[in-house]
C-alpha positions as CSV (number, residue, x, y, z in Angstrom):
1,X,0.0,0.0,0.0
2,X,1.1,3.1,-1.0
3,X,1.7,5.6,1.9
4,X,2.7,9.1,1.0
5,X,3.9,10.3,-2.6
6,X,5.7,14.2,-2.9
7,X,6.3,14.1,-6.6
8,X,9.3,14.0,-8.0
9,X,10.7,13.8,-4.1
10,X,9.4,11.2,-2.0
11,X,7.9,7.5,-2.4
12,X,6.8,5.5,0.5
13,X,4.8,2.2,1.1
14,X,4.1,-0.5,3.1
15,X,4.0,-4.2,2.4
16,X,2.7,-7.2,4.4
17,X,2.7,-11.0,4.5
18,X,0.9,-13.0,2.5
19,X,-2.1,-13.5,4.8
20,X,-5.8,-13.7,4.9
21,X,-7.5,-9.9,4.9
22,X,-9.0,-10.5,8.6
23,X,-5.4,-10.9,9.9
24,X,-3.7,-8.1,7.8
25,X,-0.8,-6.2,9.9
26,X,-0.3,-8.6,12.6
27,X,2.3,-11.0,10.4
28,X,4.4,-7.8,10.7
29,X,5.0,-5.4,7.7
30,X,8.0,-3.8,6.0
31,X,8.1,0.1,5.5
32,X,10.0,0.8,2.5
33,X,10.7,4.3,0.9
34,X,12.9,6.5,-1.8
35,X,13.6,9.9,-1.5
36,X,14.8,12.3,-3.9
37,X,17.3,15.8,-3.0
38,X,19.8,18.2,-4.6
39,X,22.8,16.9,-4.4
40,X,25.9,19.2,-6.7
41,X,25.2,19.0,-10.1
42,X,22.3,15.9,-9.6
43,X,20.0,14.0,-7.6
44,X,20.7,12.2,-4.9
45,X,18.1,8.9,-4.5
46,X,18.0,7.2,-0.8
47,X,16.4,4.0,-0.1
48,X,15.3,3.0,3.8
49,X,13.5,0.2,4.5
50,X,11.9,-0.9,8.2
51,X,10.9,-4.1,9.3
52,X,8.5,-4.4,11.9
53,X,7.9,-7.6,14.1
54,X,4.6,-9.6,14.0
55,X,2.8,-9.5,16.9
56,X,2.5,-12.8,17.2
57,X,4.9,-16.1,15.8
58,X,8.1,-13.8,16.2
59,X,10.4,-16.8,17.0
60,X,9.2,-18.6,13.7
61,X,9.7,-15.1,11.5
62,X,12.9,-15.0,13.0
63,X,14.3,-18.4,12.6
64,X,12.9,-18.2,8.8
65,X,15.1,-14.8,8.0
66,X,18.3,-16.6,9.8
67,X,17.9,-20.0,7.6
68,X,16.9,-18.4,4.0
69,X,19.3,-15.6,4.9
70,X,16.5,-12.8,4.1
71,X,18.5,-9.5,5.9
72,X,21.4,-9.8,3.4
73,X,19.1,-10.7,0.0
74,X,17.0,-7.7,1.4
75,X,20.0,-5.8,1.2
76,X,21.5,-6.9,-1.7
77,X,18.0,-6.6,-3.7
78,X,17.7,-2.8,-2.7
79,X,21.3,-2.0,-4.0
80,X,20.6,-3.6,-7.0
81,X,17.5,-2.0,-7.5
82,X,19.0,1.5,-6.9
83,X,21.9,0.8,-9.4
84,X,19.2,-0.2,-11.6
85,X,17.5,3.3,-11.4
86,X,20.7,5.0,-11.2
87,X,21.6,3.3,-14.7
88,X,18.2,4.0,-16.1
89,X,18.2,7.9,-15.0
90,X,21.7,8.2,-16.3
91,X,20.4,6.7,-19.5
92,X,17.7,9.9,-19.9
């Protein structure tokens, strides 16, 4: 879900776990974002990302990001994702 847009400065959302409508939110959620700014001569374009714990089966979340390795793919995927718009904007 899409949670605040400033065009052409700021992009924000929020994603959840796959789960039933009725229990949406309490699997936890991951607050991701971009953000645009002057920066010299160009644009400088920061990612953040937030995960929040579930409020319940924290133990089982937690064991599942240690054993697929999720914190460093999570990583990984946002820098490549940012060289990805980095090469597309420098394409323009």
């Amino acid at each position: 879900e899409i949670t605040a847009v400033e065009e052409g400065r700021r992009l924000e959302w929020v994603s959840f776990p796959p789960m039933k409508d009725a229990n949406r939110g309490k699997g936890g959620r991951v607050l991701w974002g971009y953000e645009l700014s002057p920066s010299g001569e160009g644009t400088r374009l920061e990612h953040h990302m937030t995960v929040t714990e579930p409020r319940k089966g924290v133990a089982m979340l937690k064991a599942m990001y240690k054993v697929f390795g999720l914190p460093a793919k999570q990583v990984a995927g946002g820098r490549t994702t940012l060289e990805n718009i980095k090469r597309a904007a420098e394409q323009s």
